[in-house]
C-alpha positions as CSV (number, residue, x, y, z in Angstrom):
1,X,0.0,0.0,0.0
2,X,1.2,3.4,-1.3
3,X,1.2,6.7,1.0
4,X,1.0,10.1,0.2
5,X,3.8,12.4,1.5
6,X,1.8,13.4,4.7
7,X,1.9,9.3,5.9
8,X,-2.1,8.5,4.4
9,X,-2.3,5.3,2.7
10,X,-3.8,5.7,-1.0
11,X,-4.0,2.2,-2.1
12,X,-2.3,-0.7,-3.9
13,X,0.3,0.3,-6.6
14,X,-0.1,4.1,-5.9
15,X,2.0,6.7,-3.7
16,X,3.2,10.0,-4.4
17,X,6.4,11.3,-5.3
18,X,8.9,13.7,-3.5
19,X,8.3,16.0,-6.0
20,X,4.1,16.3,-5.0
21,X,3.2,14.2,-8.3
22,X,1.1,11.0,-7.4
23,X,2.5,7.7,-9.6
24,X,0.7,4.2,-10.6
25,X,2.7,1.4,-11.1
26,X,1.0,-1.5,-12.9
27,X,1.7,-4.7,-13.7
28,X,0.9,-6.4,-16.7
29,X,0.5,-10.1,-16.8
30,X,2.2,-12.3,-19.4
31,X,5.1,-10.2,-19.5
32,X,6.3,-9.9,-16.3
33,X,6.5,-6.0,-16.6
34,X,5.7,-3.0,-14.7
35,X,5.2,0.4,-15.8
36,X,3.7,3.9,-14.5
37,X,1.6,6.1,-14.6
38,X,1.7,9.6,-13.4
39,X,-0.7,12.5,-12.6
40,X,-0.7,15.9,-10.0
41,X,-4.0,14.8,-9.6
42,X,-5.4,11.4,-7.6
43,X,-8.6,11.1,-9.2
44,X,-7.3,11.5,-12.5
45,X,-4.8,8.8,-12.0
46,X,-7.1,6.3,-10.6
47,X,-9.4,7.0,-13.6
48,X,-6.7,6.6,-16.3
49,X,-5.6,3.3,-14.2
50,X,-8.3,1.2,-14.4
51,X,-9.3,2.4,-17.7
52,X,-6.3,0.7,-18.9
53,X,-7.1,-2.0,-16.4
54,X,-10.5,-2.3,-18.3
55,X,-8.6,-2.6,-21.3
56,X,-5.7,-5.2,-21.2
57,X,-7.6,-7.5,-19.2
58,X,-5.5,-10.7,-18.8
59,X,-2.0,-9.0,-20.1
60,X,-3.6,-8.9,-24.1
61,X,-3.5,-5.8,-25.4
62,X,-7.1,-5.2,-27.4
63,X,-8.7,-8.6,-25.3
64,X,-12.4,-8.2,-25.6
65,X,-13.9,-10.7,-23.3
66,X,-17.7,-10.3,-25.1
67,X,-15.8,-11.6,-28.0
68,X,-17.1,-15.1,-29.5
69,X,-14.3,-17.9,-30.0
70,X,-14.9,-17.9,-33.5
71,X,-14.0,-13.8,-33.9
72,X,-10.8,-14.6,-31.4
73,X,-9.8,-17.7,-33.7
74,X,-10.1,-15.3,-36.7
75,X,-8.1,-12.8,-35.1
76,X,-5.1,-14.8,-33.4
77,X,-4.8,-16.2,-37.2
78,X,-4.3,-12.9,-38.8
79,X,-2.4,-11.8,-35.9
80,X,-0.3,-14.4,-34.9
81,X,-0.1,-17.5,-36.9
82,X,-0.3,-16.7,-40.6
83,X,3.0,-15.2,-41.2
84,X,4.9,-17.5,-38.9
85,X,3.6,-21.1,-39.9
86,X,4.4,-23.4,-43.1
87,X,1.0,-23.6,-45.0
88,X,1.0,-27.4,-44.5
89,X,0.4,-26.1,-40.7
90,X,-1.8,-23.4,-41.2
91,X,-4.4,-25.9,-43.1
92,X,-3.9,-28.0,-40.3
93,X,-5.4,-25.6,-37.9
94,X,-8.2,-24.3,-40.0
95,X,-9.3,-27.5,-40.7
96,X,-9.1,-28.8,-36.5
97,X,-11.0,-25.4,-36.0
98,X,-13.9,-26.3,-38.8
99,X,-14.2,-29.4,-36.1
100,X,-14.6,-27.3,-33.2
101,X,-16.8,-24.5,-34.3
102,X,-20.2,-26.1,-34.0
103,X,-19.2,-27.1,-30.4
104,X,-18.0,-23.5,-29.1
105,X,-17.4,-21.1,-31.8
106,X,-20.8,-19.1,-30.7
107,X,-19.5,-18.8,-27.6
108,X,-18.5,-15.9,-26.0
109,X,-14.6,-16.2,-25.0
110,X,-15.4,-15.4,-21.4
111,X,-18.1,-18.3,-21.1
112,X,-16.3,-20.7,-22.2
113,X,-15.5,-23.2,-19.0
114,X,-13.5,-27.0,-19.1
115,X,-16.8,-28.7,-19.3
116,X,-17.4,-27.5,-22.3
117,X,-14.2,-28.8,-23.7
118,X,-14.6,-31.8,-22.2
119,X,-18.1,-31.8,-23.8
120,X,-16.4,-31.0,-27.1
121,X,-13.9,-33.4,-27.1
122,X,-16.6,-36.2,-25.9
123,X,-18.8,-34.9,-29.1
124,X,-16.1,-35.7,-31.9
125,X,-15.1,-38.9,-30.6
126,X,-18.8,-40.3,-30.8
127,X,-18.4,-38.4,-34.4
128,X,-15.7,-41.2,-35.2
129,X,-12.5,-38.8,-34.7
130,X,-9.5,-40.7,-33.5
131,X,-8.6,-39.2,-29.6
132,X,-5.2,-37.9,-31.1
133,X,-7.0,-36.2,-33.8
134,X,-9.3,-34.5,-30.8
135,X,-6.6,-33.8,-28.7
């Protein structure tokens, strides 16, 4: 717990400087980083923290958690895979996602819990798919 410079505690991850402006040190997961934020007013700062808070929720910049599977599958492609993967790779993933989309591709990112894996995985081996083609 931070303190301001007459001793008052201000709350987790703020205090104020020596030189009267009030910093926020956050800490985003994933990376193992911290950074600040810093303000001559309290408020202020508190408002611009958890806006960002609000924003990278688990440490992803742009995470929306009302986003559906499907839209996050579509965008970690673009984003991540499609330059970086062989194509033999790449159809490889598009066709083990055209598996899983009936199962949780409507669902929202957020909702989706282990049973509903489990679930999944259950459903495409009474389809007839081998357990390593599942898994």
């Amino acid at each position: 717990m931070g303190k301001n410079l007459k001793g008052k505690e201000l709350g987790k991850g703020l205090y104020q400087r020596k030189d009267g402006r009030y910093e926020a040190r956050i800490f985003v997961r994933g990376t193992g980083k911290t950074f600040s934020i810093y303000g001559t007013n309290l408020q202020h700062l508190k408002k611009e923290r958890n806006a960002y808070l609000a924003n990278v929720s688990p440490g992803i910049a742009g995470y929306d958690p009302r986003i559906s599977v499907s839209k996050w599958y579509e965008k970690w492609m673009l984003i991540y895979v499609v330059h970086s993967v062989k194509a033999t790779t790449l159809s490889n993933y598009v066709n083990g996602f055209e598996r899983v989309r009936e199962y949780i591709g409507y669902m929202r990112l957020i909702e989706v819990r282990p049973t509903h894996i489990l679930d999944m995985i259950k459903g495409l081996e009474e389809e007839g798919y081998a357990r390593t083609t599942v898994i």
